[in-house]
C-alpha positions in Angstrom: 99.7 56.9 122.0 101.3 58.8 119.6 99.1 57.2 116.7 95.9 58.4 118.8 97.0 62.1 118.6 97.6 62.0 115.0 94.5 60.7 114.5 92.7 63.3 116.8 94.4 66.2 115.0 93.7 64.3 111.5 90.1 64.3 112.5 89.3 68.0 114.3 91.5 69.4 110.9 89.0 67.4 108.6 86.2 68.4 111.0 87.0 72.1 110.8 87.6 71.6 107.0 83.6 70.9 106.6 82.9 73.6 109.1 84.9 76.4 107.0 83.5 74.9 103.6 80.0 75.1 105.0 80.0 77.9 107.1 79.4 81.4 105.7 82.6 82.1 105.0 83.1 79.0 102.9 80.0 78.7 100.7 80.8 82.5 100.3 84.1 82.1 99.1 82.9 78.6 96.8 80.3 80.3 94.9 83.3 82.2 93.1 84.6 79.8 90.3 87.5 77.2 90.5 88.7 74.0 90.6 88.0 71.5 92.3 89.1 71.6 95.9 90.3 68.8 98.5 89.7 68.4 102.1 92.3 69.6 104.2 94.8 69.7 100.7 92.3 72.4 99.5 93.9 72.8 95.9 97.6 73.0 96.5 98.0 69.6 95.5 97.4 70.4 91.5 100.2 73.4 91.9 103.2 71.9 90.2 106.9 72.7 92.4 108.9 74.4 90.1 108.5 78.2 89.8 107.8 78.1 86.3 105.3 75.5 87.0 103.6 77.8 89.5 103.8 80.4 87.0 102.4 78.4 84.5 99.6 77.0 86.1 98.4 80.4 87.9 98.2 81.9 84.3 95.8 79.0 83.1 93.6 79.3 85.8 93.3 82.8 85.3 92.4 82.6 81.3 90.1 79.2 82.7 88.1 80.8 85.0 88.1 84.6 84.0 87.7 86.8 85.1 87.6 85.6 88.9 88.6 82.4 90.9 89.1 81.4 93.9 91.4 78.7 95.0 92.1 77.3 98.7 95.5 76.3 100.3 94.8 74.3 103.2 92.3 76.6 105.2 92.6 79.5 103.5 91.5 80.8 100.7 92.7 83.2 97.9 90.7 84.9 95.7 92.3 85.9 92.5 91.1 89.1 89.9 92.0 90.6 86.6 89.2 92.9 85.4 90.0 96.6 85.9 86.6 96.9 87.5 87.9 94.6 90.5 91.4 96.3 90.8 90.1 99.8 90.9 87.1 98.7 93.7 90.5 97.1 95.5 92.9 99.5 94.7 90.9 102.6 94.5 89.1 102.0 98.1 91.5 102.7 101.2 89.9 100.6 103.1 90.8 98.0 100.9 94.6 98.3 100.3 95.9 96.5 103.6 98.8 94.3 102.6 97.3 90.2 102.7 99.3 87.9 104.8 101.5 86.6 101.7 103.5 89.8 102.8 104.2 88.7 106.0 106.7 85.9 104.3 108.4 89.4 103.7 108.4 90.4 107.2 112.2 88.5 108.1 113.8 91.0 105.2 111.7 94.2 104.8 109.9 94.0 108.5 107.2 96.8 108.3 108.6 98.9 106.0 106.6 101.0 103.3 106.0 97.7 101.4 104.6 95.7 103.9 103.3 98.0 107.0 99.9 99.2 107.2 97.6 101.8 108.4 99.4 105.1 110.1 102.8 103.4 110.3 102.5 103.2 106.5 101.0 106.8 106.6 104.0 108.4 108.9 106.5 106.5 106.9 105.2 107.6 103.5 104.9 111.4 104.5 108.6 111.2 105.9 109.8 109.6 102.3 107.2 111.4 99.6 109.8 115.0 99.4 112.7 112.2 98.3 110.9 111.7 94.8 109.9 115.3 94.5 110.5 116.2 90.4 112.9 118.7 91.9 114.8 116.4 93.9 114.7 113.7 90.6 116.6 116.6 88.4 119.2 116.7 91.0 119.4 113.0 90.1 119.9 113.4 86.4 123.2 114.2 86.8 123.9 110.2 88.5 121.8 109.0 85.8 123.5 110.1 83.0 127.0 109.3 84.8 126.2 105.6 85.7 124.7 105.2 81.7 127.5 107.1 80.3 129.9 104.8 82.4 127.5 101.7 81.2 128.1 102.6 77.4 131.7 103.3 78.3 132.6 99.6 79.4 130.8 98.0 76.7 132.5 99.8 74.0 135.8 99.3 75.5 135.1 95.5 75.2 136.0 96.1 71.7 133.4 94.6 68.9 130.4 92.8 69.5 129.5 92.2 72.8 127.2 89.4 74.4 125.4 90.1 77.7 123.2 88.0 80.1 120.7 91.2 80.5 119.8 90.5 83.8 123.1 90.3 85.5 124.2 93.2 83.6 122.0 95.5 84.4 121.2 94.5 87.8 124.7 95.7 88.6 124.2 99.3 86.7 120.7 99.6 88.4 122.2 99.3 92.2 124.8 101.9 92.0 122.6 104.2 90.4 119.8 103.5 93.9 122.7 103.6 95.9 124.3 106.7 94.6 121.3 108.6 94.8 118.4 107.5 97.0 121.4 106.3 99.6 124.3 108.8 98.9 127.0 106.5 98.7 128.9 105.0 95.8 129.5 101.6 95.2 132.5 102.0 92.9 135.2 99.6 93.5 132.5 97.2 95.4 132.1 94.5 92.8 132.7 91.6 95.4 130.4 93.5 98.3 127.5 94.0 95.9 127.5 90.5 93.8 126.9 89.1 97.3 124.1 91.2 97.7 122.2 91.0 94.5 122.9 86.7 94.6 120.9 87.2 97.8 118.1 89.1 96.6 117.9 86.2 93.9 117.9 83.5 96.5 115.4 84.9 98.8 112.6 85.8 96.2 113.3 81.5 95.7 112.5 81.2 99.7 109.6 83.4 99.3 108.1 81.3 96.6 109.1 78.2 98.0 107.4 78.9 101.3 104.2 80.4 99.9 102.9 77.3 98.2 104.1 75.5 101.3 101.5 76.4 104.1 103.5 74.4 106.7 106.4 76.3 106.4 104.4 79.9 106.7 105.2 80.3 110.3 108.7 81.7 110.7 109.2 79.5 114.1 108.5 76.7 112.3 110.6 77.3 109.3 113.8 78.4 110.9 114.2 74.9 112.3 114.4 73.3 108.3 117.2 73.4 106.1 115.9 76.1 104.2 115.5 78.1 106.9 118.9 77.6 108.0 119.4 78.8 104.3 117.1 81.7 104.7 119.0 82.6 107.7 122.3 83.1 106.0 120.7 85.0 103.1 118.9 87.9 105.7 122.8 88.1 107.5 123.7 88.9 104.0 121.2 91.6 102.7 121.2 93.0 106.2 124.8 93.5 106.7 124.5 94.8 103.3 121.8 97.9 103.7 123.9 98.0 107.5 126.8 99.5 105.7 125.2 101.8 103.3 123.5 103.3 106.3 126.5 103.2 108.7 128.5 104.9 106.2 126.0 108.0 105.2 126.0 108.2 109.1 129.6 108.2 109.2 129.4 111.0 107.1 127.0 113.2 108.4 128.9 113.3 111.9 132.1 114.5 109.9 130.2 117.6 108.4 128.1 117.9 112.0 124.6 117.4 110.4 125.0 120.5 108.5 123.9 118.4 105.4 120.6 117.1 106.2 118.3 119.8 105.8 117.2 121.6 102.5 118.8 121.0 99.0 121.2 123.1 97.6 120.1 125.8 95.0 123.2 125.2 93.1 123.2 120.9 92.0 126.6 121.1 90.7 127.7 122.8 94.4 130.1 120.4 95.9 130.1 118.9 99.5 132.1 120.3 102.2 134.2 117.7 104.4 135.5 114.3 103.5 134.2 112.6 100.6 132.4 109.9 101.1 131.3 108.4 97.6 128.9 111.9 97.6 130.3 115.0 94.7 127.0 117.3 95.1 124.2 118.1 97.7 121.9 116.2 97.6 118.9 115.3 100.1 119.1 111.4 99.6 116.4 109.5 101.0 118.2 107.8 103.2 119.2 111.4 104.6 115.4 112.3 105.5 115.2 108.8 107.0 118.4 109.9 109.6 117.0 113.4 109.7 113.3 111.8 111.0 115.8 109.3 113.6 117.3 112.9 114.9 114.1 114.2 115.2 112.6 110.9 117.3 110.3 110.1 114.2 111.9 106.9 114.0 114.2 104.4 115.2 117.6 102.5 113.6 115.6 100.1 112.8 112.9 101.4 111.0 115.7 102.8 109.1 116.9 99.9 107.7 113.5 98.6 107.3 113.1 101.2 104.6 116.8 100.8 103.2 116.0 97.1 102.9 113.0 98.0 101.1 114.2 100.7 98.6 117.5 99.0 98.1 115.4 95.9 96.9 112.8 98.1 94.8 114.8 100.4 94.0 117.0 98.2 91.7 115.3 94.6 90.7 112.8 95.9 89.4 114.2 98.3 87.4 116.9 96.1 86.1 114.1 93.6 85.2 112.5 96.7 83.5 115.5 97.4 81.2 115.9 93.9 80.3 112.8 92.8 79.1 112.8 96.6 77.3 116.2 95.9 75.7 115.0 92.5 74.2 111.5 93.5 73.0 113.7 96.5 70.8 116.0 93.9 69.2 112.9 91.9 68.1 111.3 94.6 66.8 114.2 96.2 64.5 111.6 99.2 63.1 110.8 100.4 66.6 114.5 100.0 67.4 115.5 102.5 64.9 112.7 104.7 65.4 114.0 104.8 69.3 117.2 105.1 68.1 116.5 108.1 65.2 114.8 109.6 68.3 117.3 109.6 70.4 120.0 111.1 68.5 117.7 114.0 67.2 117.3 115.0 70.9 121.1 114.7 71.7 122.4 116.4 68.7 119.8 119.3 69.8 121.5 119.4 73.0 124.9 119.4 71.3 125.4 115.6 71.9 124.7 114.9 75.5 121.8 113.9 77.1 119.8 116.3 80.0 116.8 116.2 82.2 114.9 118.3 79.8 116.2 116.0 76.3 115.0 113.4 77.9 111.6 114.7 78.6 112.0 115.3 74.7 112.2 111.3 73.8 108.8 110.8 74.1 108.8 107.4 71.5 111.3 106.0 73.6 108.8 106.2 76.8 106.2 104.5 75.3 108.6 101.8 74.7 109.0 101.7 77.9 105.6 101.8 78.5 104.7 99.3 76.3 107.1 96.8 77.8 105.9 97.4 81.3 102.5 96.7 80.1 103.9 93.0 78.3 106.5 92.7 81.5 105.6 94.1 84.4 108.4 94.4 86.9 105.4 93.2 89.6 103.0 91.1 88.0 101.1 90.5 91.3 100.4 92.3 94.1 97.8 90.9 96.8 95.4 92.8 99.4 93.1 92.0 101.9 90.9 94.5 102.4 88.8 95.3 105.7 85.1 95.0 104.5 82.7 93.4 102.4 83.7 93.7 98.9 81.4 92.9 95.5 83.6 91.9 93.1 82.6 90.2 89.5 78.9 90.0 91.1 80.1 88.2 93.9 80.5 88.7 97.6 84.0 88.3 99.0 84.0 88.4 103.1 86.2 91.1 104.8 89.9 89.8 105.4 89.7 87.3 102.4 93.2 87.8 100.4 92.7 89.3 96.9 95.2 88.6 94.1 95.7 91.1 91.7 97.1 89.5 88.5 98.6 92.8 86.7 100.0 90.9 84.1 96.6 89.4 83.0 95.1 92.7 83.0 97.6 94.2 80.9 97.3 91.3 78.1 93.1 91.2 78.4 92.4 91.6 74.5 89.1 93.1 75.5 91.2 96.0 76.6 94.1 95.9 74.5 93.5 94.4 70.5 96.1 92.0 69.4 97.5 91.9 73.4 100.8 89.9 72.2 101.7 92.5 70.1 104.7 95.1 71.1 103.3 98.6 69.8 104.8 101.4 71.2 101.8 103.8 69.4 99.4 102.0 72.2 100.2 105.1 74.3 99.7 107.7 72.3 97.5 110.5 73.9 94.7 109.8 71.4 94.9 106.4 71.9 95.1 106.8 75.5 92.0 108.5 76.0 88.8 106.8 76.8 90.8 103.6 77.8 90.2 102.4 81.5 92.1 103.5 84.7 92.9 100.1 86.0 93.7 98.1 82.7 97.4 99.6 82.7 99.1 99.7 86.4 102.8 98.6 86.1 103.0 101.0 89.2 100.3 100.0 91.1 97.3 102.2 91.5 95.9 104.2 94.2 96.8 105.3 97.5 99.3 102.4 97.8 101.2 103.3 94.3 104.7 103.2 93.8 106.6 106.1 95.2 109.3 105.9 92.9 107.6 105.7 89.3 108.9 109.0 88.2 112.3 108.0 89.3 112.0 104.5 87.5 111.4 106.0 84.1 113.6 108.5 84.5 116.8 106.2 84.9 114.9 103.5 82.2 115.0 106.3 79.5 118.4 107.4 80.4 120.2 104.1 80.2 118.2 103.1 77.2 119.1 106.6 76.0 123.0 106.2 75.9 122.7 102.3 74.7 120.4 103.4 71.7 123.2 106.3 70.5 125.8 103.5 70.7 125.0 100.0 70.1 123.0 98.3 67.7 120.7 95.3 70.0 120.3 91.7 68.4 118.7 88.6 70.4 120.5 85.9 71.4 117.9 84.1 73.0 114.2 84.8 72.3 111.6 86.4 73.7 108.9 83.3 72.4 110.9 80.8 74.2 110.9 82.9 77.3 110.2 80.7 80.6 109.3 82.7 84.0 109.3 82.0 87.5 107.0 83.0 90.1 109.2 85.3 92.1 108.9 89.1 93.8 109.7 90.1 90.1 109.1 89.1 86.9 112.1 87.2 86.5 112.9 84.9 83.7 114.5 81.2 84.5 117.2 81.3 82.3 119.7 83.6 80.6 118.0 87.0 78.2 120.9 87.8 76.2 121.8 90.1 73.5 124.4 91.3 71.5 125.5 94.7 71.8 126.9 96.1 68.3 128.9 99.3 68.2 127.4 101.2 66.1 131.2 103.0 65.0 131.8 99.0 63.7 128.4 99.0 61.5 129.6 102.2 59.6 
């Protein structure tokens, strides 16, 4: 009995298999290059398990086949880009920048927050959040920024000599007080336990994500929670959710001590101090997570859409930055010149501004953005972003259906020679203005492009250039480990599979 029903779903799978293939959709989607697919297996069976693997084998295809492919996972297929032409006909068309379903393995963390919602949720959500990444708001920041560096720099120093870091760990735990502090108003100092918990989480569930995506069986949530790894899964949302629950219970907590009188309107005077109790808050600030209570007060939304966009921003708001810094931090000690050149930079600025760093110095070091620039364009925090847009696209002189999910590879686009000469190559001079102009839109979009861009670019570079700031004035940067023996895993970031370190040199112990 039980034999005949596996044999009847066998065969109505393998007869819908030649249906799709054949069908519009199908000879559509298979006139776009690629390899070789099976029935019902589609081409998941050449995708190695490891993440590296994964990340290894998606970058072959895409040099293989440029600069469009398709592949098929089961039933469904994926159609993967790289030319700017493609990204800004996806990107640049609104009709087109509707999160695919790969998101929806997001859904148990972020639920439909700004990174995974849609249509005029997304557009509500994004008006409500826009004013918290206002330049003015940001220079209210600068003053947490240059703390939290200041701090960074402190500690190392007081290690005494030379220093050895694993950058990712490191910076990771710089990065969330700094989104805490500011886009969240509350301080994590004297949290180390609380917060190690949270950031081993974020590392275990970008594993799930990865693990379930190249797993079509295990897409449904239903079905997954009833595996080990969903058990697993489980324990890892209980964690980032209690997490993001505290932050936002405790800026609660704090607004009914001061009656609300906080939540509106930032203070004309950022050095003003809060009245009432404090509660890891020293100035006025209108934090993010403050319009998101303001909008609950004002029936905008409910407790938990707030944590939806907690969880987001917490998550955004510090991987990828700390990912950002590390992969900065290790193309500088390879490249000694452009090390000192930051460097010289740097402390021209400062000694103008009688040794400290401000919001306008920093606007000042413009070498050391393009350093920054130039590793986001070699690392991008996100090197892959997927849509499915809601219409007939033409993409590489080919028809992709409506609803078909587009991969954009950022990363390939960002290392296409025919956009960038010797693409390998770390050249900070890339972005300068003259070299700048004439280049294409889409070939450089560490932020995304578009409607759908990141809302926090201006706030990323401004905390990249302050930390890289104070570590440039005091420490010299030598590799450990190497940048050509780098291996990556397919994760929500760009993250490496082993240890980046570096030494960290006082620079009082050079002299």
């Amino acid at each position: 009995m039980i034999t005949g029903i596996l044999f009847l779903i066998a065969l109505g799978l393998l007869l819908h298999f030649f249906i799709l293939h054949y069908g519009n959709l199908g000879r559509k989607i298979n006139s776009i290059p690629g390899p070789q697919v099976m029935p019902l297996f589609g081409n998941l069976y050449q995708f190695p398990s490891s993440p590296a693997g994964i990340w290894n084998h998606v970058r072959e295809l895409g040099s293989q086949y440029y600069p469009i492919y398709r592949v098929w996972t089961f039933l469904m297929p994926f159609v993967n880009i790289r030319h700017p032409d493609d990204i800004e006909t996806i990107l640049g068309n609104s009709k087109a920048n509707r999160k695919s379903e790969v998101y929806d393995l997001l859904m148990p963390w972020f639920s439909t927050g700004l990174l995974t919602s849609s249509g005029r949720k997304w557009q509500v959500r994004r008006k409500i959040l826009t004013p918290a990444f206002h330049f003015n708001v940001l220079q209210q920041f600068a003053d947490v920024f240059i703390e939290e560096s200041e701090r960074l720099s402190t500690n190392l120093k007081k290690e005494g000599g030379p220093s050895i870091k694993d950058l990712m760990p490191f910076y990771s735990e710089h990065t969330l007080n700094i989104i805490c502090e500011t886009a969240m108003g509350t301080s994590l100092k004297d949290k180390g336990p609380f917060q190690q918990k949270y950031r081993k989480a974020v590392y275990d569930i970008g594993k799930l994500l990865i693990y379930r995506l190249v797993r079509p069986w295990f897409h449904s949530d239903f079905i997954f929670k009833f595996f080990p790894k969903g058990w697993y899964q489980a324990k890892v949302l209980k964690i980032l959710h209690g997490f993001t629950t505290e932050v936002i219970e405790e800026r609660k907590d704090y607004h009914k001590e001061t009656n609300g009188r906080f939540l509106t309107g930032f203070t004309e005077d950022p050095n003003q101090t809060e009245g009432g109790s404090d509660v890891g808050v020293r100035k006025r600030r209108l934090a993010m997570l403050d319009l998101l209570i303001a909008a609950h007060n004002n029936n905008q939304i409910d407790d938990i859409g707030i944590r939806e966009e907690v969880d987001t921003f917490m998550f955004r708001g510090h991987d990828t930055t700390a990912v950002s810094l590390c992969f900065t931090t290790m193309l500088l000690a390879e490249n000694k010149e452009i090390q000192a050149r930051a460097r010289a930079e740097v402390k021209a600025v400062m000694e103008e501004n009688n040794g400290k760093v401000t919001m306008s110095s920093l606007q000042n070091m413009q070498y050391l953005e393009r350093c920054i620039k130039e590793s986001l364009r070699l690392y991008p925090s996100v090197p892959f972003i997927s849509r499915c847009p809601e219409m007939n696209m033409r993409l590489s002189n080919f028809n992709v259906p409506s609803q078909t999910t587009v991969h954009v590879h950022i990363i390939d686009v960002h290392r296409d020679p025919k956009y960038w000469p010797d693409p390998e190559v770390y050249n900070p001079d890339r972005f300068l203005p003259e070299n700048i102009k004439g280049r294409h839109p889409y070939s450089y979009i560490p932020f995304s492009a578009g409607p759908r861009n990141c809302i926090g670019q201006r706030f990323a570079m401004m905390e990249l250039k302050t930390t890289l700031a104070f570590l440039l004035n005091s420490f010299y940067f030598e590799s450990v480990d190497r940048l050509k023996d780098l291996s990556i895993d397919a994760d929500l970031v760009i993250r490496p599979t082993n240890s980046l370190r570096i030494k960290f040199t006082p620079i009082e112990a050079m002299c």
